[in-house]
Every structure is written in structure tokens, then in C-alpha cells.
CHARMM internal coordinates of N, CA and C (Angstrom, degrees):
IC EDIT
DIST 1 N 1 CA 1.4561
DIST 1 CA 1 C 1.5290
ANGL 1 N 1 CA 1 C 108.65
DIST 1 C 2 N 1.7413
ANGL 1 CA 1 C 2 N 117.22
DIHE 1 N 1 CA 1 C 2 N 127.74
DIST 2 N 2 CA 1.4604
ANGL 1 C 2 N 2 CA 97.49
DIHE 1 CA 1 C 2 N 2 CA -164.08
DIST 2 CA 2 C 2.0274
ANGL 2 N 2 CA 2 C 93.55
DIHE 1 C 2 N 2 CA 2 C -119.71
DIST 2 C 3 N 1.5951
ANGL 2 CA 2 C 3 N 104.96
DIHE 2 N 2 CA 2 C 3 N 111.14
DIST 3 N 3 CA 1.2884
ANGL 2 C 3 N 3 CA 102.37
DIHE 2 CA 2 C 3 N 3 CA -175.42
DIST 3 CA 3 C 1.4723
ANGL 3 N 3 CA 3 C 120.06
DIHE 2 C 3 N 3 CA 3 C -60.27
DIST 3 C 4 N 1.3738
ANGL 3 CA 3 C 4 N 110.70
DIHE 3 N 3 CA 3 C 4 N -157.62
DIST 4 N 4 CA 1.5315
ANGL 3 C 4 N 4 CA 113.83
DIHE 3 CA 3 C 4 N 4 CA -179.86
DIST 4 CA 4 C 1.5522
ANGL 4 N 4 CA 4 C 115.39
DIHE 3 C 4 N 4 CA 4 C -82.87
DIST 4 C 5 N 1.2668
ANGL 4 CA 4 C 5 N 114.96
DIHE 4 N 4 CA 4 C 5 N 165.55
DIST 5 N 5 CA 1.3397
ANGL 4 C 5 N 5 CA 104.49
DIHE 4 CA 4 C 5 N 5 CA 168.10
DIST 5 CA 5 C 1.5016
ANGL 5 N 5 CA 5 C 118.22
DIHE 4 C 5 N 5 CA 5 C -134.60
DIST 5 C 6 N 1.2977
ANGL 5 CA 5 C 6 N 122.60
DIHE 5 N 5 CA 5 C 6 N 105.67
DIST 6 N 6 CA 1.2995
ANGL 5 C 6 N 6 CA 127.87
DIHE 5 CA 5 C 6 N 6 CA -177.89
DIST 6 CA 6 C 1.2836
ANGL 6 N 6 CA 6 C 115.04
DIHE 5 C 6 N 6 CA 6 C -40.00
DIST 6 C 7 N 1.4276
ANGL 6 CA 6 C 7 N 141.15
DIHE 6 N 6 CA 6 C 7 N 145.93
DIST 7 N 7 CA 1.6488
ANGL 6 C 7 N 7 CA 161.79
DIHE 6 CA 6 C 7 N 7 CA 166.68
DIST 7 CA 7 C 1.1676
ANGL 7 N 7 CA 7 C 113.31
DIHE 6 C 7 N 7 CA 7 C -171.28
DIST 7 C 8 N 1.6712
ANGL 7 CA 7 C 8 N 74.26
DIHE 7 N 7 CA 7 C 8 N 134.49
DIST 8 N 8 CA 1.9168
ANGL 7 C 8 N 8 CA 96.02
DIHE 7 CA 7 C 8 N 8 CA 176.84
DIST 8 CA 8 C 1.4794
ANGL 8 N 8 CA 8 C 104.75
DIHE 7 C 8 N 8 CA 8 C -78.59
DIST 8 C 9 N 1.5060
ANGL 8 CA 8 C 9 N 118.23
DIHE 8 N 8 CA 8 C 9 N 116.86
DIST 9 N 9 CA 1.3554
ANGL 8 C 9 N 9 CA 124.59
DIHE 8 CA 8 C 9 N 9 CA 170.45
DIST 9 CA 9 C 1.5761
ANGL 9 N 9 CA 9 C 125.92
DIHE 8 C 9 N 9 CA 9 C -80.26
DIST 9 C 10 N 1.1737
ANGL 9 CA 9 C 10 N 152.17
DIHE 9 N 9 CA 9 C 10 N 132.18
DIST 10 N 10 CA 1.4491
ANGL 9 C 10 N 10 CA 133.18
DIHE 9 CA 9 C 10 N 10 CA 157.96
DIST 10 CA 10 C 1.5445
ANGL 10 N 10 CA 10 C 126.51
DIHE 9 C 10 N 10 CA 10 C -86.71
DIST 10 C 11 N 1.2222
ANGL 10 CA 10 C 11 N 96.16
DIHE 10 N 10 CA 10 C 11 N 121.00
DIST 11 N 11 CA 1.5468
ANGL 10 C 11 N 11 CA 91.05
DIHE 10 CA 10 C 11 N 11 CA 168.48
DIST 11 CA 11 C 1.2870
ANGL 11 N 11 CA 11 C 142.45
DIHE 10 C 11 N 11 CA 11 C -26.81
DIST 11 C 12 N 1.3478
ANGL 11 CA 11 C 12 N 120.66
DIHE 11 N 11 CA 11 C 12 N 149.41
DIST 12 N 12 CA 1.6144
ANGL 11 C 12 N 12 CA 99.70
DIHE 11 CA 11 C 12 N 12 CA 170.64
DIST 12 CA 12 C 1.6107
ANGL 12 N 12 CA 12 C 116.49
DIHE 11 C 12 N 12 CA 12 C 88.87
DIST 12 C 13 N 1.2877
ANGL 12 CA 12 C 13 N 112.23
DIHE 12 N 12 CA 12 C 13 N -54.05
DIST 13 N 13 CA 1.2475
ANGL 12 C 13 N 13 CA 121.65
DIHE 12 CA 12 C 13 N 13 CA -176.70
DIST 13 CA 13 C 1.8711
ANGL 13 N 13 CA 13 C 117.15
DIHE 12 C 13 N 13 CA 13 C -80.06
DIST 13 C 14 N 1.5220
ANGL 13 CA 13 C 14 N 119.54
DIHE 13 N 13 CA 13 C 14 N 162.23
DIST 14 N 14 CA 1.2098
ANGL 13 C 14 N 14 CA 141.05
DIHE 13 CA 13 C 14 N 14 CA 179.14
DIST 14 CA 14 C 1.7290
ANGL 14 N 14 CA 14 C 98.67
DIHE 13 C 14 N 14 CA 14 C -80.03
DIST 14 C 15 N 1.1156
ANGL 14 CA 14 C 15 N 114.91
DIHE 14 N 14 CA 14 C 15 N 117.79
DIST 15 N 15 CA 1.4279
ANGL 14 C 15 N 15 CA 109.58
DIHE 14 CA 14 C 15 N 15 CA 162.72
DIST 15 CA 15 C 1.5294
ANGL 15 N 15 CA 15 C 101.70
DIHE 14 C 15 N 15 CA 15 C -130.47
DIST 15 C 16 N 1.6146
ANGL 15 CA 15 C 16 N 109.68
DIHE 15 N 15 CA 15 C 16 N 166.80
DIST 16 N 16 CA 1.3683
ANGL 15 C 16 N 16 CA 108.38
DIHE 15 CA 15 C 16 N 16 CA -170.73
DIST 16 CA 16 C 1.4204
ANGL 16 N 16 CA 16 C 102.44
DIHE 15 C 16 N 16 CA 16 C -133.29
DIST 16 C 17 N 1.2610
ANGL 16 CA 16 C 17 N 101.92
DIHE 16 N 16 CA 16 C 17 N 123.01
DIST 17 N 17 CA 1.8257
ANGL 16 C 17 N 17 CA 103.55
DIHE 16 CA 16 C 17 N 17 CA 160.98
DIST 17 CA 17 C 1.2952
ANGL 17 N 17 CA 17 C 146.59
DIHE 16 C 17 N 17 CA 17 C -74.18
DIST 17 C 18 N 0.8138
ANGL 17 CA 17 C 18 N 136.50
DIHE 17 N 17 CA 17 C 18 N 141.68
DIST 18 N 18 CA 1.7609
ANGL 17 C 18 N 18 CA 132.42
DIHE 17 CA 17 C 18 N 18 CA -150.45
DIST 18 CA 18 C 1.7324
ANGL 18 N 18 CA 18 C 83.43
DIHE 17 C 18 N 18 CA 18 C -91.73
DIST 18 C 19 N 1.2820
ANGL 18 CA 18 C 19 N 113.51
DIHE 18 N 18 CA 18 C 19 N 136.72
DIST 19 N 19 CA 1.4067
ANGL 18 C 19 N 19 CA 127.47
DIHE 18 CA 18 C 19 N 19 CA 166.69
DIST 19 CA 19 C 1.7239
ANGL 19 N 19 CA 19 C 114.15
DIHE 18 C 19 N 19 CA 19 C -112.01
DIST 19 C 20 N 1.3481
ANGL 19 CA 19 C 20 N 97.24
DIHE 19 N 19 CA 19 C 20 N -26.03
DIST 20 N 20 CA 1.6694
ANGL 19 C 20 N 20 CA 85.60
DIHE 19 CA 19 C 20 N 20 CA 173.71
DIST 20 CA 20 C 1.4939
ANGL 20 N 20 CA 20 C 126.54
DIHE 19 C 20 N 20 CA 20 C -114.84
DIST 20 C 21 N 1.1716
ANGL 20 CA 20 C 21 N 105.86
DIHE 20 N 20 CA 20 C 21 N 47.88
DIST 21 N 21 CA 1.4612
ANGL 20 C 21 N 21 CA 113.41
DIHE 20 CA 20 C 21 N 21 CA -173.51
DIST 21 CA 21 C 1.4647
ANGL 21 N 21 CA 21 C 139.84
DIHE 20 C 21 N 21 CA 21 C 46.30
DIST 21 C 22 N 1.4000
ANGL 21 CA 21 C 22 N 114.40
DIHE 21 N 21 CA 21 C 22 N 7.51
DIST 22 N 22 CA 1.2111
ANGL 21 C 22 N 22 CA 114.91
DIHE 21 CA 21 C 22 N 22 CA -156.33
DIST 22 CA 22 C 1.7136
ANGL 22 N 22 CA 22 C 106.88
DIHE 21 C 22 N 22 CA 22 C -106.48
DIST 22 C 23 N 1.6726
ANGL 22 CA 22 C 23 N 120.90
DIHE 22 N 22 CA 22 C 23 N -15.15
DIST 23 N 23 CA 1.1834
ANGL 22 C 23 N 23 CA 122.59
DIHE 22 CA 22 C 23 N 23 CA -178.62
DIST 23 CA 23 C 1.8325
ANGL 23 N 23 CA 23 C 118.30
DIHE 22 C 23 N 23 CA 23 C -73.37
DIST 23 C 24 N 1.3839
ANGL 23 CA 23 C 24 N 79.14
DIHE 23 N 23 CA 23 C 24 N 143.79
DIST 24 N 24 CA 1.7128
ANGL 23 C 24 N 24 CA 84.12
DIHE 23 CA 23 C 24 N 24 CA -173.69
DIST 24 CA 24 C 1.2080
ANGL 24 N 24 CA 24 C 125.94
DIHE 23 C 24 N 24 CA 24 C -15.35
DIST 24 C 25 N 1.3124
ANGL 24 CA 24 C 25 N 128.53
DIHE 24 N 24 CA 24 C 25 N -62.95
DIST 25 N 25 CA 1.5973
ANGL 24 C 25 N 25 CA 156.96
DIHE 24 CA 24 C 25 N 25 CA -165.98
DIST 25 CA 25 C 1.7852
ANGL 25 N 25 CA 25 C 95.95
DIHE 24 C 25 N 25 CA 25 C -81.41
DIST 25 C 26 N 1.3970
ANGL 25 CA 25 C 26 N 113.13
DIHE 25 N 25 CA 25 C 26 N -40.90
DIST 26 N 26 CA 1.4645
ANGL 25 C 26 N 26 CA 97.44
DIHE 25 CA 25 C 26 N 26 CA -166.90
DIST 26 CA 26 C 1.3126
ANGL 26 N 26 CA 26 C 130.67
DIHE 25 C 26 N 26 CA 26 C 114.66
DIST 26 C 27 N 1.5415
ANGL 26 CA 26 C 27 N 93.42
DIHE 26 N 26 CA 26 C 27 N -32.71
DIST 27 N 27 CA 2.0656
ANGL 26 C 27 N 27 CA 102.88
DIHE 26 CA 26 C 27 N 27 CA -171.30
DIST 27 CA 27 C 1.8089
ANGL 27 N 27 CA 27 C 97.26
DIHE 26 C 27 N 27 CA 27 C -136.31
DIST 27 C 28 N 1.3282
ANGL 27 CA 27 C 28 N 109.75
DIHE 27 N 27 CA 27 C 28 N -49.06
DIST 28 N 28 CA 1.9437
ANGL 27 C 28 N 28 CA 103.97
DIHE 27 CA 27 C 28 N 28 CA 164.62
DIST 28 CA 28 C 1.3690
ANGL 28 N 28 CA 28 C 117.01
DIHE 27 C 28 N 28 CA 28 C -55.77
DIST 28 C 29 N 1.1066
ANGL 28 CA 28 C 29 N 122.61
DIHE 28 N 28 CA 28 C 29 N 145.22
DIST 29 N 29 CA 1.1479
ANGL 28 C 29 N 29 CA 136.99
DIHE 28 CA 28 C 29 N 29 CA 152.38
DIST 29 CA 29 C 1.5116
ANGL 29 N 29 CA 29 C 118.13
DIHE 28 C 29 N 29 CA 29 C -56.33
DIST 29 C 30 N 1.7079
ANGL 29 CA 29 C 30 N 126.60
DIHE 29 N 29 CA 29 C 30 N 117.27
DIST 30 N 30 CA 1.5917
ANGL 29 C 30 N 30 CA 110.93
DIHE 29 CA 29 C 30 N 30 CA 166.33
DIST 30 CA 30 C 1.5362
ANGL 30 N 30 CA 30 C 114.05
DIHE 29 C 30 N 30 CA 30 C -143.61
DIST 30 C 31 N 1.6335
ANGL 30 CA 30 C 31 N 100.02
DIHE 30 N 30 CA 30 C 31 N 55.35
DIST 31 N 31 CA 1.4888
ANGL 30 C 31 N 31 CA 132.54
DIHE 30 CA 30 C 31 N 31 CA -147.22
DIST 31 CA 31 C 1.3526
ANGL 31 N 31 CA 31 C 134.60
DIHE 30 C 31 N 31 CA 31 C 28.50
DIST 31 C 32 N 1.3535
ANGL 31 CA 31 C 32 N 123.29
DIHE 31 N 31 CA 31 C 32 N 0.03
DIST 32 N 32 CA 1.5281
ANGL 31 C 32 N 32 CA 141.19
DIHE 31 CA 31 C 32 N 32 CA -162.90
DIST 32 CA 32 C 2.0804
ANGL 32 N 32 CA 32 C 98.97
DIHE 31 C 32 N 32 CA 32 C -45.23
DIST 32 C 33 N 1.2048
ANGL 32 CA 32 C 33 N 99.09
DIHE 32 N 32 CA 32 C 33 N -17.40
DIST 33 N 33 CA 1.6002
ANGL 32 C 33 N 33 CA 99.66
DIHE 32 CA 32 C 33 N 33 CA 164.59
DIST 33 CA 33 C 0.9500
ANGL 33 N 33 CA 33 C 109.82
DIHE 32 C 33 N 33 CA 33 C -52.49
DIST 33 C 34 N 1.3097
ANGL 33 CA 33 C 34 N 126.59
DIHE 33 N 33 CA 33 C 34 N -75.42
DIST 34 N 34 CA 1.3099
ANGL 33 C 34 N 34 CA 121.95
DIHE 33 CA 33 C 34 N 34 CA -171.73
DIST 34 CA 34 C 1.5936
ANGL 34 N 34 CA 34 C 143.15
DIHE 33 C 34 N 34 CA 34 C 14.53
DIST 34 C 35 N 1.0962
ANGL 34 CA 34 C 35 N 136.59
DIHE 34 N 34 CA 34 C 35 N 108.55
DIST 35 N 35 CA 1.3898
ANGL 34 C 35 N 35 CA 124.12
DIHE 34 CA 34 C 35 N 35 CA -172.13
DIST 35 CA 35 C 2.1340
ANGL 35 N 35 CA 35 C 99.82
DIHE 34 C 35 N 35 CA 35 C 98.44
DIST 35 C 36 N 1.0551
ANGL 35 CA 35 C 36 N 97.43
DIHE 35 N 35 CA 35 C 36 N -11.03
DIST 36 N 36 CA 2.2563
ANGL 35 C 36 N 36 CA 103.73
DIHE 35 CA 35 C 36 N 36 CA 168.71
DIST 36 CA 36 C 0.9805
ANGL 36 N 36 CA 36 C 118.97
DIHE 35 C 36 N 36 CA 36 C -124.93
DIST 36 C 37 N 1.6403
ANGL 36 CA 36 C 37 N 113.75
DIHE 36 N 36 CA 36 C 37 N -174.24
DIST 37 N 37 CA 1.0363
ANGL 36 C 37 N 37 CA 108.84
DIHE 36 CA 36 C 37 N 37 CA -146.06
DIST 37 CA 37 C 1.4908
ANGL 37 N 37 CA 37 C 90.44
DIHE 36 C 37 N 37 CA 37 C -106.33
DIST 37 C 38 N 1.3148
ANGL 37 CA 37 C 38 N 138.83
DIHE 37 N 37 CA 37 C 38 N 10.09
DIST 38 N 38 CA 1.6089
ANGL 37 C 38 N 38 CA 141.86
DIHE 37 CA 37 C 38 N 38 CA -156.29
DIST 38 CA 38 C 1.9131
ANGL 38 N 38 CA 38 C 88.71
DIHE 37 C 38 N 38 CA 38 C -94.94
DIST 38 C 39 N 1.1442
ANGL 38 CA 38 C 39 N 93.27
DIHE 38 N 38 CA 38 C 39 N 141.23
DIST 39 N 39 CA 1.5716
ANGL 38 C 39 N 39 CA 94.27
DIHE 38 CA 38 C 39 N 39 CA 172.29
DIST 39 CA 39 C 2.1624
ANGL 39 N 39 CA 39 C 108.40
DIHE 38 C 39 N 39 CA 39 C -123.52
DIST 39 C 40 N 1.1537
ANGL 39 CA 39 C 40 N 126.56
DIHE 39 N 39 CA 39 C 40 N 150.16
DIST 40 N 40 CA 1.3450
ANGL 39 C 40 N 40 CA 103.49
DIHE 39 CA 39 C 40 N 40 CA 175.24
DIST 40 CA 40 C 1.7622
ANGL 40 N 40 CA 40 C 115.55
DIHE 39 C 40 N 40 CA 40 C -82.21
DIST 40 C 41 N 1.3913
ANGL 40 CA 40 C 41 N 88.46
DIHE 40 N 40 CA 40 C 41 N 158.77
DIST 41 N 41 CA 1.9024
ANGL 40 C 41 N 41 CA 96.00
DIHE 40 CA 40 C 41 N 41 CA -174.87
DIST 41 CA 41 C 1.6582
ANGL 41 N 41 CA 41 C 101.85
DIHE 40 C 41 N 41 CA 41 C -80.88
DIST 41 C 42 N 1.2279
ANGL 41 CA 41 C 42 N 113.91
DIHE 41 N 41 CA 41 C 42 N 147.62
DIST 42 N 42 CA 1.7018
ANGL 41 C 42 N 42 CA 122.85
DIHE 41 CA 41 C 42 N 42 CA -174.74
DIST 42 CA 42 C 1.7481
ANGL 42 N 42 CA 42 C 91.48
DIHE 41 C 42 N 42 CA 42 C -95.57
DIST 42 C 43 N 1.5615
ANGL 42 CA 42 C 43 N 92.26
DIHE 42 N 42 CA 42 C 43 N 129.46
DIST 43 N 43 CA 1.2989
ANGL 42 C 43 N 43 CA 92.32
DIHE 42 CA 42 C 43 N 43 CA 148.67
DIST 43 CA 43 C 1.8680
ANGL 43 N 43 CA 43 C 135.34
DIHE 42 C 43 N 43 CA 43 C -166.26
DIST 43 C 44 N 0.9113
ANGL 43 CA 43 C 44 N 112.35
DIHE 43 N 43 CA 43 C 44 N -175.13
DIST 44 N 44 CA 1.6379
ANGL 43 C 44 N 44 CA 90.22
DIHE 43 CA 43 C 44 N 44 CA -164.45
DIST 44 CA 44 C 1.9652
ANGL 44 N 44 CA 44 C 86.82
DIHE 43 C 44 N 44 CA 44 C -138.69
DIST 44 C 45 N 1.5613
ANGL 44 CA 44 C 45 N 110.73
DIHE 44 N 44 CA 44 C 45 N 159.03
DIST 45 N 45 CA 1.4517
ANGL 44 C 45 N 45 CA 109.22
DIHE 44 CA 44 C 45 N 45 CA 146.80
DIST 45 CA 45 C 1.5181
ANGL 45 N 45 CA 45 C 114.83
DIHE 44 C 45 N 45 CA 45 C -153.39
DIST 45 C 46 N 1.4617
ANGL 45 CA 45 C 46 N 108.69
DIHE 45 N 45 CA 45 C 46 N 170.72
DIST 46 N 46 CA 1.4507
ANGL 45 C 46 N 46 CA 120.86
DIHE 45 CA 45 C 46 N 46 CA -151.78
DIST 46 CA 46 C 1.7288
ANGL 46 N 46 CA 46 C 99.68
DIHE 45 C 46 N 46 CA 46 C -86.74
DIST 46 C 47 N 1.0503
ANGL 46 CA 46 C 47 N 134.55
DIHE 46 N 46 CA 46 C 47 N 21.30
DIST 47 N 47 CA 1.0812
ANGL 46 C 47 N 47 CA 137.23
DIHE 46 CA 46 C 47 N 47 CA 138.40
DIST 47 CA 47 C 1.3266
ANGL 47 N 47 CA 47 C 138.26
DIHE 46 C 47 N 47 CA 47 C 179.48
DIST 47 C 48 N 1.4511
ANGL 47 CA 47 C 48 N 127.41
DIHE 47 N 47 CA 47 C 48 N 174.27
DIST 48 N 48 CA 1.2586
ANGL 47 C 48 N 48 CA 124.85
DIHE 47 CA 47 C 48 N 48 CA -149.66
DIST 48 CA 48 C 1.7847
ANGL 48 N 48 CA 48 C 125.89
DIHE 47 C 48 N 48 CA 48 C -93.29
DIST 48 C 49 N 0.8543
ANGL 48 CA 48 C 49 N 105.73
DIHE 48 N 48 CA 48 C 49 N 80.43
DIST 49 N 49 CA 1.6939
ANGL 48 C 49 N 49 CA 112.79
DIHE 48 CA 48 C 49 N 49 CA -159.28
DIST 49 CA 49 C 2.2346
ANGL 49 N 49 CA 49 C 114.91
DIHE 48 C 49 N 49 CA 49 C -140.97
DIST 49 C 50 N 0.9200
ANGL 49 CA 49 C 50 N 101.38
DIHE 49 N 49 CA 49 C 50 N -175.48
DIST 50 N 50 CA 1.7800
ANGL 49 C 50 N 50 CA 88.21
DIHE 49 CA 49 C 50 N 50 CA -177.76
DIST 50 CA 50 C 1.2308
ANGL 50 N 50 CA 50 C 92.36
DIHE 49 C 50 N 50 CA 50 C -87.74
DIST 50 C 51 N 1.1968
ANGL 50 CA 50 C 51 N 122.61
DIHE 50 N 50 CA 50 C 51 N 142.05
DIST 51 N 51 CA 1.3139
ANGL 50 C 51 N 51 CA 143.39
DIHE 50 CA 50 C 51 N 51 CA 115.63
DIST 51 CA 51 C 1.0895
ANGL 51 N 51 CA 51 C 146.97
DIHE 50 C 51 N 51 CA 51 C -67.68
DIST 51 C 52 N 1.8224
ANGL 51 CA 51 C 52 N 133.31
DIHE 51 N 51 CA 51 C 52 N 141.92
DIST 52 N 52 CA 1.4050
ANGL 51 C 52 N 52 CA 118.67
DIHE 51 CA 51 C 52 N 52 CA 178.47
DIST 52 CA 52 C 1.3100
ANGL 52 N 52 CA 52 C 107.03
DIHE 51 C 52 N 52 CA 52 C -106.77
DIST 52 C 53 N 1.1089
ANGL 52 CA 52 C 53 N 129.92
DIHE 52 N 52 CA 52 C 53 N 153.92
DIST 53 N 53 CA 1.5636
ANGL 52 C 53 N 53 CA 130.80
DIHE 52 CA 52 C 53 N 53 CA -141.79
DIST 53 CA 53 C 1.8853
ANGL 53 N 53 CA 53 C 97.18
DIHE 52 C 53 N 53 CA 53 C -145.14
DIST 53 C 54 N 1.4119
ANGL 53 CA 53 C 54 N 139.29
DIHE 53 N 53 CA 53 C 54 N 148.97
DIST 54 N 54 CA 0.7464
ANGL 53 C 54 N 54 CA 129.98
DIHE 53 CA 53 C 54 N 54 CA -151.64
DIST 54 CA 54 C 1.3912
ANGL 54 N 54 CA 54 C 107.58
DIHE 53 C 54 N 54 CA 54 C -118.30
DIST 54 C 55 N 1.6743
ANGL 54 CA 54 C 55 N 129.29
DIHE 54 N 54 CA 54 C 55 N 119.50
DIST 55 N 55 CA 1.1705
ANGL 54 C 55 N 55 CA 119.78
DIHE 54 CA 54 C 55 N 55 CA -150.54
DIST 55 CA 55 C 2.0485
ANGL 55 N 55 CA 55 C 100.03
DIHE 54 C 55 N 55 CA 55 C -104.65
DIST 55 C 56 N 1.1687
ANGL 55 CA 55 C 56 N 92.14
DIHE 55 N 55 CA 55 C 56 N -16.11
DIST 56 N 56 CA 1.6626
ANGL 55 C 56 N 56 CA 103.99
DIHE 55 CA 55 C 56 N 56 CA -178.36
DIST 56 CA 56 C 1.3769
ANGL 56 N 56 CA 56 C 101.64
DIHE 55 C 56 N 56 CA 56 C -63.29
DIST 56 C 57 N 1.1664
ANGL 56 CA 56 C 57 N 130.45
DIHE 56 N 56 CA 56 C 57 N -40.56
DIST 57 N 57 CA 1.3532
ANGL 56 C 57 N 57 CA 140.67
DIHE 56 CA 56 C 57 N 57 CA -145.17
DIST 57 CA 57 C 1.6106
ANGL 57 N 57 CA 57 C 141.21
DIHE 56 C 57 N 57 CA 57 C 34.54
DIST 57 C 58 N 1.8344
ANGL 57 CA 57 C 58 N 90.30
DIHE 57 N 57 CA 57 C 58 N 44.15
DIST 58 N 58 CA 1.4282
ANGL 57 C 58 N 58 CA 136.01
DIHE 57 CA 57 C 58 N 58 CA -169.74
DIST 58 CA 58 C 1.5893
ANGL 58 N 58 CA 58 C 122.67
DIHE 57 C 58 N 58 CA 58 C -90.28
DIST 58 C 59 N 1.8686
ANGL 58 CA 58 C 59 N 99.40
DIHE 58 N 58 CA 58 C 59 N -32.21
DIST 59 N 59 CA 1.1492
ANGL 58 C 59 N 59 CA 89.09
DIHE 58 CA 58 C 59 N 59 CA -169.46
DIST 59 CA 59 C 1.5216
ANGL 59 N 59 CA 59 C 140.47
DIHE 58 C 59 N 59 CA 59 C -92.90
DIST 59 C 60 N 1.3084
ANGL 59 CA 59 C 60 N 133.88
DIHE 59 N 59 CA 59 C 60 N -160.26
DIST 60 N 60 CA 1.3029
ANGL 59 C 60 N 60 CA 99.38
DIHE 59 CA 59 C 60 N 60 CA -157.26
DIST 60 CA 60 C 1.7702
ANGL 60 N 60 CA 60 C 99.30
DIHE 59 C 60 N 60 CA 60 C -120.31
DIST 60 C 61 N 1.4243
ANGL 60 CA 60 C 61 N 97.80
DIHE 60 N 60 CA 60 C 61 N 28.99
DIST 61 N 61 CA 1.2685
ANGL 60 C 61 N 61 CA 96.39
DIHE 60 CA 60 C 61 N 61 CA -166.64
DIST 61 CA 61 C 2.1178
ANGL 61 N 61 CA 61 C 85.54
DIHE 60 C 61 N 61 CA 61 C -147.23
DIST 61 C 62 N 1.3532
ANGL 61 CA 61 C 62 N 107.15
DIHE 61 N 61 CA 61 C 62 N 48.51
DIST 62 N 62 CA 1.6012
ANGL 61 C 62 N 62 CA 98.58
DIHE 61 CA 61 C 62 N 62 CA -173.10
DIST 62 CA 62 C 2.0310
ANGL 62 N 62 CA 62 C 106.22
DIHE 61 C 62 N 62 CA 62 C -73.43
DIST 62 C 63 N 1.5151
ANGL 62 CA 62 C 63 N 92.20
DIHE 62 N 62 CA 62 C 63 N 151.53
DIST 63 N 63 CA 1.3767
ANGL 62 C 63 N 63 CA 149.78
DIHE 62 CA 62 C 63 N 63 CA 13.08
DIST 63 CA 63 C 0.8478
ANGL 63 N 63 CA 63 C 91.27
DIHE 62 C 63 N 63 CA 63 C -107.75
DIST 63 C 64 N 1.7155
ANGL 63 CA 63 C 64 N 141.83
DIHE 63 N 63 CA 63 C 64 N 37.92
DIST 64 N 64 CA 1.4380
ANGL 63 C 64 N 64 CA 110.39
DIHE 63 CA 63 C 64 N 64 CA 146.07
DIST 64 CA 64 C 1.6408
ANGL 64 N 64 CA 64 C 118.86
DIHE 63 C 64 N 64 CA 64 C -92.86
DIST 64 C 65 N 1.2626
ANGL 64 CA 64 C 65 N 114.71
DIHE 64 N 64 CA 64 C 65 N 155.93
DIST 65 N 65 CA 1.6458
ANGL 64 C 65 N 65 CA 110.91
DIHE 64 CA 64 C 65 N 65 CA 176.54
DIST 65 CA 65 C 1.6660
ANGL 65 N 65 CA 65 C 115.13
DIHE 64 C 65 N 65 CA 65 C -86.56
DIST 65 C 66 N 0.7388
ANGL 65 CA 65 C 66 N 108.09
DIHE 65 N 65 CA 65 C 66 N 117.26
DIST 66 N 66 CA 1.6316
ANGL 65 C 66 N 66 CA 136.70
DIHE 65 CA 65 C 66 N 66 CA 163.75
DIST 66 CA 66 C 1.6974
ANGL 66 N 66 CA 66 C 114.81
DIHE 65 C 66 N 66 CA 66 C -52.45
DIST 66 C 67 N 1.3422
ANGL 66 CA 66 C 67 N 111.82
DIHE 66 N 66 CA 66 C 67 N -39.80
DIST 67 N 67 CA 1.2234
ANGL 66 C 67 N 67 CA 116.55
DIHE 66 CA 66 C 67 N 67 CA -144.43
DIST 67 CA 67 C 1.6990
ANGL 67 N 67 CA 67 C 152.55
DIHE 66 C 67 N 67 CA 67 C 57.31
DIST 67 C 68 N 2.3144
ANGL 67 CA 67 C 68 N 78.02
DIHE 67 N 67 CA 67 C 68 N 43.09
DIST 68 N 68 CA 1.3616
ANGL 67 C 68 N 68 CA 83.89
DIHE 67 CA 67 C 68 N 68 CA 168.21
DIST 68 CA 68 C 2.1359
ANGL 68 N 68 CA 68 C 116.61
DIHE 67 C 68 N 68 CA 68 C -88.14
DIST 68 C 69 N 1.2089
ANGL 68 CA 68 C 69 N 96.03
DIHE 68 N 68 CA 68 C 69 N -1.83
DIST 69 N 69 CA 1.3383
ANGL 68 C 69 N 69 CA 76.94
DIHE 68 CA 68 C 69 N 69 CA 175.39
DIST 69 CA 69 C 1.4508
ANGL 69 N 69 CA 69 C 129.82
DIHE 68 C 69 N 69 CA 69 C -76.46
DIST 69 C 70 N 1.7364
ANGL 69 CA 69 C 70 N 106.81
DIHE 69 N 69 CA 69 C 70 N 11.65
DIST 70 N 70 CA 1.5046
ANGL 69 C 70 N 70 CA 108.73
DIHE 69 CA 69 C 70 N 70 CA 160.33
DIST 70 CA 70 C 1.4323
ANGL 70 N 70 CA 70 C 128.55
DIHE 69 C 70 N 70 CA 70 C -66.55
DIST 70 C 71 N 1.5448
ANGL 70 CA 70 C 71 N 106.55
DIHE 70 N 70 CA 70 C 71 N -41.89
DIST 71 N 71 CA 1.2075
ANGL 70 C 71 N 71 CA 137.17
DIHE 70 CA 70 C 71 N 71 CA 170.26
DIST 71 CA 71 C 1.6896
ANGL 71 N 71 CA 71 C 119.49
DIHE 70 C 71 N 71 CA 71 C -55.56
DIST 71 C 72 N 1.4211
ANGL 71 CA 71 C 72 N 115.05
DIHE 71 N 71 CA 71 C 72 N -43.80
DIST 72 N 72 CA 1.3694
ANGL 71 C 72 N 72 CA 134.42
DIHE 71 CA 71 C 72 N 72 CA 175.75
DIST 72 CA 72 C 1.9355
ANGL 72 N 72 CA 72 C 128.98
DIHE 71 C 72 N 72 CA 72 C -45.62
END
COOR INIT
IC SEED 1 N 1 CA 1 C
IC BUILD
């Protein structure tokens, strides 16, 4: 079961979510895709505080976690 993972996001800015599980952290992007077919999801939010980010890559609201990886 792979829980959430807290990050401080900044506003304003493009951040990218890891879709194929393979980046360091789990939920950032730090291209380890590379060479597949998974691309990361773009995303931005309206302000600057932690976030929990979804490491299952289950939920239905990615990259934020929902808390379907209870369910999982």
C-alpha cells in the first residue's frame, strides 16, 4: 500500500507529477520515465503550502490523494 506523500508546493508555478512510479520521491517528476510510454501530469496550485500528493496513483482526483489507497 503506497501512502501519501507530503510537499511543499509553490504557487503560481508548473509542477509535474510522476505518473509512472519510478521517480525518486514517487509523486515528482525526475524523468526516470524516460525510454516509456508514461508522460508526467502538469500541474499548478493557487497557493503555497504542503500538499499530499498521491503515491498509489489511484486517486481520482491525481496528484492529489483522495485516500483511495485505503481502499487499494
Amino acid at each position: 500500500m503506497a501512502t501519501p506523500v507530503k510537499v511543499k508546493l509553490e504557487a503560481d508555478q508548473t509542477h509535474y507529477f510522476c505518473t509512472c512510479g519510478k521517480s525518486t520521491d514517487g509523486v515528482l517528476c525526475d524523468g526516470s520515465h524516460k525510454g516509456t510510454t508514461y508522460r508526467p501530469k502538469l500541474f499548478t496550485v493557487d497557493t503555497t503550502k504542503e500538499y499530499s500528493l498521491c503515491a498509489c496513483k489511484q486517486s481520482g482526483n491525481l496528484p492529489f490523494c483522495d485516500g483511495t489507497h485505503r481502499k487499494v
